[in-house]
KOLDRENFI-40178 format. One record per residue (C-alpha): residue in one letter; x, y, z. Coordinates in steps of 0.5 Angstrom, whole numbers, padded with zeros to 4 digits, always signed. Layout:
BEGIN
aXYZ;...
# end
This chain:
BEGIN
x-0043-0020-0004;x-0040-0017+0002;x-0034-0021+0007;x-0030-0020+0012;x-0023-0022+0011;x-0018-0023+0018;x-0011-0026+0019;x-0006-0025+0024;x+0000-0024+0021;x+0007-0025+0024;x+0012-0020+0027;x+0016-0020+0023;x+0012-0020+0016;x+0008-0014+0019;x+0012-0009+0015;x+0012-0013+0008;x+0004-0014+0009;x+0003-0008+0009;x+0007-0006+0003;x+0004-0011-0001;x-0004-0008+0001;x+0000-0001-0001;x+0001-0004-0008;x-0006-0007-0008;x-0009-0001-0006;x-0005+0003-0012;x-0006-0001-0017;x-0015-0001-0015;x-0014+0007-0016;x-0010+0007-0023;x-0015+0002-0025;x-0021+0003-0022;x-0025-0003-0022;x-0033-0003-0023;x-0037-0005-0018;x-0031-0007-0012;x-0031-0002-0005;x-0025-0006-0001;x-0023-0004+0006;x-0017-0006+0011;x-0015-0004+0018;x-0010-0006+0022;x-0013-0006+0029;x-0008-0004+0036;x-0005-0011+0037;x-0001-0009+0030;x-0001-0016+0027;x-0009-0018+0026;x-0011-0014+0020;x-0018-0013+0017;x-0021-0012+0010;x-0028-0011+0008;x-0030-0012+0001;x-0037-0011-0003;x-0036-0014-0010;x-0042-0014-0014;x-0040-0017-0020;x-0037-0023-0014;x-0030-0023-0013;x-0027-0025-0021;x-0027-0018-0020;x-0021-0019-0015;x-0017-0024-0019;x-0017-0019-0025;x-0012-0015-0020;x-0005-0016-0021;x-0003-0014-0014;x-0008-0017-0011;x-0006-0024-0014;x+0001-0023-0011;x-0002-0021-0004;x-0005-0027-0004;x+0000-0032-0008;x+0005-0031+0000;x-0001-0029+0005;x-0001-0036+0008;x+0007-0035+0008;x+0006-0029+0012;x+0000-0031+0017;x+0001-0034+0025;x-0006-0035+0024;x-0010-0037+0016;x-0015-0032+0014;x-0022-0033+0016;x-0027-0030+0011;x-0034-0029+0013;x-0040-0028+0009;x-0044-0021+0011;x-0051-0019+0011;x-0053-0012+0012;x-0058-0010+0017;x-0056-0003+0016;x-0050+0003+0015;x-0050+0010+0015;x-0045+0014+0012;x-0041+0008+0011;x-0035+0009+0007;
# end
């Protein structure tokens, strides 16, 4: 399963977001889940943030990641706008990582 994930995230919650997906980012190196590739960007505007999953087992692989579950748990809190996730189907990639 590959996704898209976007929100806008307020001004003032930019800092605390990016903190969060640090510790998520931490906690998927110290663990080391099989069968996940993540990515997130935070694009020019500064609020609008981007991630890029590939779960092949599906995402019960996320929610066995603490860090992930308090990211999750406020992201509604920190958003101007909900998260959208959409679903993708590669046509073809090289040397994507």
């Amino acid at each position: 399963m590959q996704v898209m994930i976007s929100c806008k995230i307020k001004p003032e919650q930019v800092e605390r977001n990016v903190e969060l997906l640090r510790e998520v980012y931490e906690e998927m190196r110290t663990l080391g889940p099989a069968g996940l590739r993540y990515a997130s960007f935070q694009l020019d505007d500064e609020v609008t943030f981007v991630s890029f999953a590939e779960m092949d087992d599906g995402p019960e692989v996320l929610r066995g990641l603490e860090a992930f579950q308090r990211y999750r748990a406020t992201l509604d809190e920190r958003c101007e706008e909900p998260p959208a996730m959409t679903v993708l189907r590669e046509v073809g990639s090289y040397g994507f990582r």
